[in-house]
C-alpha positions in Angstrom: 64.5 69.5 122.3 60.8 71.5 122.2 60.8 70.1 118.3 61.8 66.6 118.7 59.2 66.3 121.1 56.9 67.7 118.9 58.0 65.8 115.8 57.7 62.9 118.2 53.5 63.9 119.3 52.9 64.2 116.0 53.8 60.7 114.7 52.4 59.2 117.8 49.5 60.9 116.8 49.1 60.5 113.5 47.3 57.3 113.1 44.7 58.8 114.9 44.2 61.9 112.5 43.9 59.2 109.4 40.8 58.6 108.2 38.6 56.1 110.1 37.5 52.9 109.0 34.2 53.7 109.1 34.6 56.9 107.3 36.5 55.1 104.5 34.2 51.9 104.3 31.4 54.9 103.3 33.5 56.4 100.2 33.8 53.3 99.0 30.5 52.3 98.9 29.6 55.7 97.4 32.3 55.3 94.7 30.9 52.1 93.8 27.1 53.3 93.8 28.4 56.1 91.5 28.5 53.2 88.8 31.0 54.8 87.2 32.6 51.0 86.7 31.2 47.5 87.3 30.8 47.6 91.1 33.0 44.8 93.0 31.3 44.2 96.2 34.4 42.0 97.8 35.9 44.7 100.0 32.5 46.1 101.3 31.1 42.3 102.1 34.8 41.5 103.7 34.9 44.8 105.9 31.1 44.1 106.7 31.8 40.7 108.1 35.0 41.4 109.9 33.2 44.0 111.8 30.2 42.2 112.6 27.6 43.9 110.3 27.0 40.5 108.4 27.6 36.9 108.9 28.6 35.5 104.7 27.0 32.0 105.9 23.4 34.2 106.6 22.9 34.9 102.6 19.6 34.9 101.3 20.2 33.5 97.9 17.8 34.2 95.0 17.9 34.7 91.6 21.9 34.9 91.7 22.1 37.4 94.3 23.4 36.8 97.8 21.6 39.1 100.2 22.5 39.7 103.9 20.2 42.2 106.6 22.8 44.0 108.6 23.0 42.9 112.0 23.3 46.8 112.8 22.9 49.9 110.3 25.7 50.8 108.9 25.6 55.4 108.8 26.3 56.4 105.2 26.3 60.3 105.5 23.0 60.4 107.2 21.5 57.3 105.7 21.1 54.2 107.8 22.3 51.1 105.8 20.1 47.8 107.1 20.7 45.7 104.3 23.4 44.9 101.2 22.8 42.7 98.2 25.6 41.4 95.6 26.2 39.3 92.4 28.8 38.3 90.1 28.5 37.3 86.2 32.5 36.4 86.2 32.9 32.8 86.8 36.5 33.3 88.3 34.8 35.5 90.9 32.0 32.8 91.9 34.6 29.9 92.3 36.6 32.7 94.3 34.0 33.0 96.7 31.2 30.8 96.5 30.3 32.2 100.2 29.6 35.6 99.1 28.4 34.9 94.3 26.4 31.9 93.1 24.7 31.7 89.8 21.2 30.1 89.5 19.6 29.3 86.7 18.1 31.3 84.5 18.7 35.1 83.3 22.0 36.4 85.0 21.2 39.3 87.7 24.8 41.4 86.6 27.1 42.1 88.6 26.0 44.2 90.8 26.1 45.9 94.3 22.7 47.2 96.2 22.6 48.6 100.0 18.9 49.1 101.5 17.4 51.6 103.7 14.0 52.4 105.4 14.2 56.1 104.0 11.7 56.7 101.3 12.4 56.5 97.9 11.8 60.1 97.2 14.6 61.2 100.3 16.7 58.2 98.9 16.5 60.2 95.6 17.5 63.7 97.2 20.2 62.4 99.1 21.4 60.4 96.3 21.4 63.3 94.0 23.3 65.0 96.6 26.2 62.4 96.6 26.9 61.9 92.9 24.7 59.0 92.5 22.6 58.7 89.9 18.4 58.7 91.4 17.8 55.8 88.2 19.1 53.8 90.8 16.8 54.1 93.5 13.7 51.9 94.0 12.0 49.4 95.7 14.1 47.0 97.6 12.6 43.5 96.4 15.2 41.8 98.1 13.9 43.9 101.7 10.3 43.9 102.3 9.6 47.7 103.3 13.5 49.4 102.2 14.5 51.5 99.4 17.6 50.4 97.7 20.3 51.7 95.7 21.9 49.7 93.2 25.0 49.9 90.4 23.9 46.9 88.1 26.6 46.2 85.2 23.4 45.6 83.2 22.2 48.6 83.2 25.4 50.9 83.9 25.3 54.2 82.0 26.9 57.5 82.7 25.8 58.1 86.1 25.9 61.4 87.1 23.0 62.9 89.4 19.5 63.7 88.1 16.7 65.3 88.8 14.3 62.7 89.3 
């Protein structure tokens, strides 16, 4: 009896011993800053809408890049995310979701994936280092006036392991 009612406490409370949303939503938006592949910024943008970080219809749109300032920051392992910027060269993906890729005219932006912070560019640099992402992709956010992005750009994907820049 004393074990079925423990077999039973423990499936009960097993969904809450899984991995939270949150927690998960922030591994995969390290994986994809890793660069280690062309980043695909459709689950992020969905889970960010769904949970109220974003509204898709509030893009700034420029240069083929779809841009939206978090309604709330988003905690990335002691990084506050306030903003998150995306494009797509593949024209299946654009007619997939013309509310999140666009192209404009011009040279294409890649296909990328960028979050922005207000942390400084040199602590953006540390922490990213510290997370298995490579500090080439840390700059200036030109997208947010005053934040430091980090950004996995097909165009300029290489073997991203840390550095010590």
């Amino acid at each position: 009896m004393r074990l079925a009612l423990t077999i039973a406490a423990l499936v009960v409370a097993a969904p809450a011993m899984a991995e939270s949303p949150e927690h998960e939503v922030v591994g995969h938006i390290k994986q994809q800053l890793a660069c280690r592949s062309d980043p695909d910024a459709v689950p992020l943008l969905t889970y960010l809408s769904q949970r109220g970080y974003i509204s898709l219809v509030e893009a700034k749109k420029s240069d083929s890049t779809s841009c939206w300032r978090m309604h709330r920051p988003l905690d990335m392992d002691g990084i506050a995310i306030q903003g998150v910027c995306a494009a797509n060269e593949d024209p299946f993906m654009r007619a997939m979701y013309p509310n999140i890729f666009w192209r404009g005219p011009g040279t294409s932006a890649g296909t990328l994936l960028s979050v922005a912070t207000s942390i400084s560019i040199t602590a953006t640099k540390s922490w990213a280092n510290q997370h298995g992402i490579n500090a080439h992709d840390v700059d200036k956010s030109l997208d947010f006036n005053g934040l430091t992005k980090i950004e996995c750009n097909s165009l300029n994907r290489r073997d991203n392991g840390p550095t010590n820049e």
